[in-house]
C-alpha positions, 0 to 999 in steps of 0.5 A: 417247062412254061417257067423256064422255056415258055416260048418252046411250046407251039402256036396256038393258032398255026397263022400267028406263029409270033402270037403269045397264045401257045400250047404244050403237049404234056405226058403224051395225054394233056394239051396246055394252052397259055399266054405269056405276058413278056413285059410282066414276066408271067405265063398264065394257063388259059386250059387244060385239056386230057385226051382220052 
């Protein structure tokens, strides 16, 4: 998902919906928060988070 589509996740701070901080919802437990460095063409995970 991050590779192909990274832009579909949500904005990690809900004020600067236009940021590259965002975060993914994943297998209804996990949360991944990264930032997309467009000029480059990368994604790097900031954090993984699991919901108990």
């Amino acid at each position: 998902m991050l590779e192909i589509a990274p832009w579909a996740g949500d904005p990690f701070k809900e004020d600067r919906p236009e940021g590259n901080t965002r975060k993914q919802v994943f297998g209804g437990r996990g949360i991944a928060a990264y930032v997309i460095l467009e000029e480059q063409r990368l994604v790097y995970v900031v954090r993984i988070i699991w919901l108990s």
